[in-house]
C-alpha positions as a Python dict, from the first residue, in 0.01 Angstrom:
ca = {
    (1, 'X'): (0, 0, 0),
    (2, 'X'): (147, 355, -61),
    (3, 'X'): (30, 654, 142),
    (4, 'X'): (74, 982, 97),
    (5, 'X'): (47, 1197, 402),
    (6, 'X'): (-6, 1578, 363),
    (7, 'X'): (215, 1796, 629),
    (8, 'X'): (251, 2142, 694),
    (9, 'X'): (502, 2359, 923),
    (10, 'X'): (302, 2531, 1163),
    (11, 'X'): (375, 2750, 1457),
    (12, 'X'): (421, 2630, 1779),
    (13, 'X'): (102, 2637, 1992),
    (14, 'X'): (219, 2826, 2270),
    (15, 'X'): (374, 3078, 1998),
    (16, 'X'): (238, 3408, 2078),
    (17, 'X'): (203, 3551, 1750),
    (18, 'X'): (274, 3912, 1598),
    (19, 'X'): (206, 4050, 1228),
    (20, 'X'): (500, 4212, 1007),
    (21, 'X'): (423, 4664, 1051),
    (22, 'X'): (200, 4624, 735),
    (23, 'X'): (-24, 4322, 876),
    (24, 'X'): (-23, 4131, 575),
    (25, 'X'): (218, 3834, 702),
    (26, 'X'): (297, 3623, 1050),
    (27, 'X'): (654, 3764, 1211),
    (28, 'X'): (787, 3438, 1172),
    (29, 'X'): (1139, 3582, 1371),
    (30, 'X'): (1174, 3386, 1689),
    (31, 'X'): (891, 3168, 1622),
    (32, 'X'): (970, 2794, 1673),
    (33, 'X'): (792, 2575, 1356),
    (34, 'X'): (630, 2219, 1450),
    (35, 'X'): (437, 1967, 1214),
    (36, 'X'): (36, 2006, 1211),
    (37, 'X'): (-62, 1823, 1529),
    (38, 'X'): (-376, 1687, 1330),
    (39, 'X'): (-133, 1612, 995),
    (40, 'X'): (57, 1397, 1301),
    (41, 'X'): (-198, 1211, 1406),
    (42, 'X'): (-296, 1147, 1013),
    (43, 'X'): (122, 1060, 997),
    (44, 'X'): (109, 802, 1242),
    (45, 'X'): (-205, 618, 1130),
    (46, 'X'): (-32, 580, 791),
    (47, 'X'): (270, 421, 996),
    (48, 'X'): (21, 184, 1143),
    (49, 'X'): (-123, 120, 827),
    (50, 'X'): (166, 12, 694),
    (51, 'X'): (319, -221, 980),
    (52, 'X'): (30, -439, 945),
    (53, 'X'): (-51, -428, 602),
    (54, 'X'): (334, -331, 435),
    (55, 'X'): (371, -72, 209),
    (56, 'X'): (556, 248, 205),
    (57, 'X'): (426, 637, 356),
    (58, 'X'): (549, 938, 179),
    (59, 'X'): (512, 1263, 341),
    (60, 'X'): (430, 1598, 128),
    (61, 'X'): (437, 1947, 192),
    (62, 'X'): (433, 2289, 12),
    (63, 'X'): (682, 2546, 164),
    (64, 'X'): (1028, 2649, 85),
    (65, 'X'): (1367, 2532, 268),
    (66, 'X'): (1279, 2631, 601),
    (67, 'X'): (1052, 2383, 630),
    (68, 'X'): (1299, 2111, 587),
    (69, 'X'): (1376, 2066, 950),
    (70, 'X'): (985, 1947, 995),
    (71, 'X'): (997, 1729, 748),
    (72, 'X'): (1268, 1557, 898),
    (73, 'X'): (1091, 1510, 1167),
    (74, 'X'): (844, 1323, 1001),
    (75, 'X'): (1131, 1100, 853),
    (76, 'X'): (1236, 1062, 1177),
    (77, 'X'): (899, 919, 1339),
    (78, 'X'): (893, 670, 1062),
    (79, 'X'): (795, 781, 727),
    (80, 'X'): (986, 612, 397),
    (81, 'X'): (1056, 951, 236),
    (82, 'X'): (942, 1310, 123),
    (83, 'X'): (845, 1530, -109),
    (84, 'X'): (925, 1931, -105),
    (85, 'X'): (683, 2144, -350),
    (86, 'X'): (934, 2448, -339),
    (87, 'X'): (680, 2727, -323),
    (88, 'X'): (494, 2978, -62),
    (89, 'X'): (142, 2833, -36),
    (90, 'X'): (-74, 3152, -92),
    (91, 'X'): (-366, 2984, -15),
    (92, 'X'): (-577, 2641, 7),
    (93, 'X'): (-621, 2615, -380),
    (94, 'X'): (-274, 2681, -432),
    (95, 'X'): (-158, 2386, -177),
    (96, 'X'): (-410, 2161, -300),
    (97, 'X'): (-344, 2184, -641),
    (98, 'X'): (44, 2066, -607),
    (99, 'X'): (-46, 1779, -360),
    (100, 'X'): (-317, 1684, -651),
    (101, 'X'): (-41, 1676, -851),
    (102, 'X'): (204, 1461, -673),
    (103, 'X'): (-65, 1214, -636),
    (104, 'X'): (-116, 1200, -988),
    (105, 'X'): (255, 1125, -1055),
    (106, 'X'): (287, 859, -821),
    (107, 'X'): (-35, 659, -810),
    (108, 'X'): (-108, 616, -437),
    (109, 'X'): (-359, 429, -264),
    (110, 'X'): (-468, 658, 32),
    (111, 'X'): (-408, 1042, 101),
    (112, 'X'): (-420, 1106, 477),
    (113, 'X'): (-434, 1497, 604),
    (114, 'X'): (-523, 1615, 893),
    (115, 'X'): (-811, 1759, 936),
    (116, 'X'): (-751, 2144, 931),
    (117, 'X'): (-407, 2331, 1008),
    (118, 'X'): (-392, 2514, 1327),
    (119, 'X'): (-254, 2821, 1224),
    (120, 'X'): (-583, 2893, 962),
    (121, 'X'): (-825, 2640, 1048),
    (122, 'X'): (-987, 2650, 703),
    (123, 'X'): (-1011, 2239, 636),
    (124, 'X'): (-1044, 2324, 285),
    (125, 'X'): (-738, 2093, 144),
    (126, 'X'): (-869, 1720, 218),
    (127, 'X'): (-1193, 1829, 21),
    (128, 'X'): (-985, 1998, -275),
    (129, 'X'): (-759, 1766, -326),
    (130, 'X'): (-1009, 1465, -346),
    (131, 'X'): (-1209, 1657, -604),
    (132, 'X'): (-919, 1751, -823),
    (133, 'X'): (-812, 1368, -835),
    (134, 'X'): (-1235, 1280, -881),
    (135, 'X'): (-1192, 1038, -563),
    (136, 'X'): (-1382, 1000, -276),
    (137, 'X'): (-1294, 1186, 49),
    (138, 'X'): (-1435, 1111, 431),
    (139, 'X'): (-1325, 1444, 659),
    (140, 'X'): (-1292, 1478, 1020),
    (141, 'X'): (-1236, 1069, 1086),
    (142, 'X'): (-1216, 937, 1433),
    (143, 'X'): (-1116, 592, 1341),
    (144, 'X'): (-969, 419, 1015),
    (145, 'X'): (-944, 86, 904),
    (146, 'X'): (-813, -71, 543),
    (147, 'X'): (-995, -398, 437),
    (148, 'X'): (-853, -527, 61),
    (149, 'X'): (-907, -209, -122),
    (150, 'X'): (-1214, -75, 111),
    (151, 'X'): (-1133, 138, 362),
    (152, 'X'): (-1426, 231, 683),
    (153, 'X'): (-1376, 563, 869),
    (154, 'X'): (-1609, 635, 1166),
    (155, 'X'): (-1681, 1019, 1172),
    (156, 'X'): (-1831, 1205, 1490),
    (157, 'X'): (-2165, 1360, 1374),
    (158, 'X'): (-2464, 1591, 1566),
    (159, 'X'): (-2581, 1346, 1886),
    (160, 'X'): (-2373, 987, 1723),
    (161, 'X'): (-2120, 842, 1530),
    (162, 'X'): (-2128, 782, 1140),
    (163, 'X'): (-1946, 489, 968),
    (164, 'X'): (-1875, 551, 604),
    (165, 'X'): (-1688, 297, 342),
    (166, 'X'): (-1589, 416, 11),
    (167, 'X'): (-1323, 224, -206),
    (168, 'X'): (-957, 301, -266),
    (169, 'X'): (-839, 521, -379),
    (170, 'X'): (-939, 815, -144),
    (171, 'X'): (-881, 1113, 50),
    (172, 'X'): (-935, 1066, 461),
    (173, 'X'): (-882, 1376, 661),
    (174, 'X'): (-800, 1268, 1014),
    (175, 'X'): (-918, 1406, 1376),
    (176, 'X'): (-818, 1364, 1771),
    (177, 'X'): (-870, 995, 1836),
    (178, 'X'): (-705, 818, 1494),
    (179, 'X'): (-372, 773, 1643),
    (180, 'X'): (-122, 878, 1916),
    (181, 'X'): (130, 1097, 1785),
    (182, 'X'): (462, 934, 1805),
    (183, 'X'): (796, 1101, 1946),
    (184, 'X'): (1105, 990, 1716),
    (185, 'X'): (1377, 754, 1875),
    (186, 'X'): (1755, 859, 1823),
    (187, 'X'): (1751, 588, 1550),
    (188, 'X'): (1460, 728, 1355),
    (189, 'X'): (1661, 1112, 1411),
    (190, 'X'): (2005, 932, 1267),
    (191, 'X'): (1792, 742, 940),
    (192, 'X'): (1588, 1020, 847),
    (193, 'X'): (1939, 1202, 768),
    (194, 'X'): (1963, 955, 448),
    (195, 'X'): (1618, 896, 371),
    (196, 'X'): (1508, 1061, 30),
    (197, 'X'): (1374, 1394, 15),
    (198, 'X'): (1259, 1523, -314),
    (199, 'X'): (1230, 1920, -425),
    (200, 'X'): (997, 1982, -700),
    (201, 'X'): (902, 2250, -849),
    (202, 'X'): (547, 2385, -832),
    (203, 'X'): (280, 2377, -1072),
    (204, 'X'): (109, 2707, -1172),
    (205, 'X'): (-246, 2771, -1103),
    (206, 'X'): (-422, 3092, -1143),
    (207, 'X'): (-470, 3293, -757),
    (208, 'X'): (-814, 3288, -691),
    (209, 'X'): (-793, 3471, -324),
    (210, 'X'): (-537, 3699, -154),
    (211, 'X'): (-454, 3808, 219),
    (212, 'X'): (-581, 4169, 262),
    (213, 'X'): (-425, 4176, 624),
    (214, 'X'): (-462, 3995, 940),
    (215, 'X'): (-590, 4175, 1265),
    (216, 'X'): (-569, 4079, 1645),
    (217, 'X'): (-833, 4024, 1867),
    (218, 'X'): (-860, 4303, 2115),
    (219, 'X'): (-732, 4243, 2463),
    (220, 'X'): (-912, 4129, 2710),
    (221, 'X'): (-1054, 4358, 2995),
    (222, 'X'): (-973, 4383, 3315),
    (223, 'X'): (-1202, 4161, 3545),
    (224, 'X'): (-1428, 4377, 3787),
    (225, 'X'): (-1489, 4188, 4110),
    (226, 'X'): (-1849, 4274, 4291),
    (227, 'X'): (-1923, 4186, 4652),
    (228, 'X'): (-2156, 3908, 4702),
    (229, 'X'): (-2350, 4115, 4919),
    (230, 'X'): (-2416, 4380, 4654),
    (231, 'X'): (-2636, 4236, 4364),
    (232, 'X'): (-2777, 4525, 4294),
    (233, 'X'): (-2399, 4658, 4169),
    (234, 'X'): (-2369, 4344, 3939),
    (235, 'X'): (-2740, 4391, 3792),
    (236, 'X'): (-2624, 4818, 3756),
    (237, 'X'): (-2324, 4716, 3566),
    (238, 'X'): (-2460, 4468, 3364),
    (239, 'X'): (-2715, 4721, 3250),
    (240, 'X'): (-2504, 5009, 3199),
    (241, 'X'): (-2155, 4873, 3108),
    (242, 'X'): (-2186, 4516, 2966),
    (243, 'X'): (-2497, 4635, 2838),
    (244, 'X'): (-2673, 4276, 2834),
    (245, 'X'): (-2973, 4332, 3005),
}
C-alpha cells in the first residue's frame, strides 16, 4: 500500500504571535515551527497502516527550505521519504493543487491529512484535493481501518457516530482519536538524515484569493470583582456597562 500523508510547518502552539508593521504576514522571527498536530496524528495512522498491512508512507508538503527541518521530523517518526513542493502556499487552492499533482505522478492508494491546520483552520485541502483527483474523500475521521481495497472511517456527527466505506483510492482527513502521535527515537533522528527527500518545483495555477491583512483580537478587559453582598452593583453594571440586560 502507498500513502501519501499531507504535512505542513506550523507554529508552535504556545507561539504568541505578531504580524510584520503592514499586517499582511505572521513575524515568523523567533517563532519555533512544528508539524500540524492533526497532519501527526494522520502521519502516524499511515505508519500503522503500513506495519500491518506493508507498504511504504510518503510525506508531502508545500513550503520552501525552512521547512525542511519538519519534514525531517516526520522521517524521523517513521515515514519512507518526502516530497518538497518548493513554493509559498498563498492559499488552500494553491496547496491543494500541487499535492493533486504529486498524487497524480505517483499513483497512491490513500491520502491522509489532517483535518484542518492550526494556524488557519480552514479544512479546505482534504476536500480539494479529493475533487481535483475525482476520488472519494471522508473528513474529520475518528477511526480508520483498510480492508482489501475498502477502507471504513467512523466520523463524529450531531448526537452519534457515522461509519462511512468508500473504495480506494481516497482522501481521509484525520481528527483527535485516529492515532497517538509518536515522538522519534535517536535511530529514527540518525535514518531520516539519508532517507530521500525530493524538491519539485510547483505547478502554476491561477490565484483565486489573496490576504488583505490579518488583525488581532482586542485584549481582554480587566475583570471587575463585585461583593456578594451587593447584587444590585452586578445587575447596575450589567445594564449600563456590559450592556446585556
Amino acid at each position: 500500500m502507498k500513502i501519501l500523508v499531507c504535512i505542513s510547518s506550523v507554529p508552535d502552539t504556545t507561539t504568541k504571535i505578531n504580524f510584520t508593521p503592514d499586517n499582511k504576514s505572521l513575524l515568523t522571527q523567533g517563532v519555533q515551527f512544528i508539524i500540524n498536530p492533526y497532519d501527526e496524528i494522520a502521519l502516524t495512522r499511515a505508519l500503522e497502516l503500513t506495519e500491518k498491512e506493508g507498504g511504504k508512507v510518503t510525506v508531502i508538503t508545500v513550503g520552501d527550505h525552512s521547512t525542511e527541518p519538519v519534514i525531517r521530523k516526520a522521517l524521523a517518526v517513521g515515514a519512507n521519504d518526502a516530497i518538497r513542493v518548493d513554493a509559498v502556499p498563498r492559499d488552500a487552492f494553491f496547496t491543494a493543487s500541487q499535492i493533486a499533482k504529486a498524487a497524480t505522478e505517483n499513483n497512491y492508494d490513500l491520502i491522509l491529512c489532517g483535518h484542518e491546520s492550526i494556524d488557519y483552520n480552514g479544512a479546505r485541502i482534504p476536500s480539494m484535493v479529493a475533487e481535483m483527483l475525482r476520488i472519494p474523500s471522508v473528513t474529520i475521521c475518528k477511526k480508520l481501518t483498510i480492508e482489501g481495497k475498502v477502507l471504513t472511517a467512523e466520523r463524529e456527527i450531531e448526537g452519534g457516530k457515522e461509519v462511512v466505506e468508500c473504495p480506494l483510492p481516497a482522501v481521509v482527513s484525520a481528527s483527535e482519536g485516529m492515532a497517538a502521535p509518536r515522538i522519534p527515537n535517536m535511530r529514527g533522528i540518525m535514518s531520516a538524515r539519508t532517507k530521500p527527500l525530493a524538491v519539485t518545483q510547483a505547478v502554476d495555477v491561477p490565484k483565486l484569493s489573496e490576504v488583505i491583512g490579518y488583525d488581532k483580537p482586542q485584549p481582554r478587559s480587566t475583570v471587575q470583582l463585585i461583593p456578594a453582598d451587593q447584587p444590585e452593583k452586578l445587575i447596575e453594571l450589567l445594564h449600563t456597562q456590559a450592556r446585556v440586560i
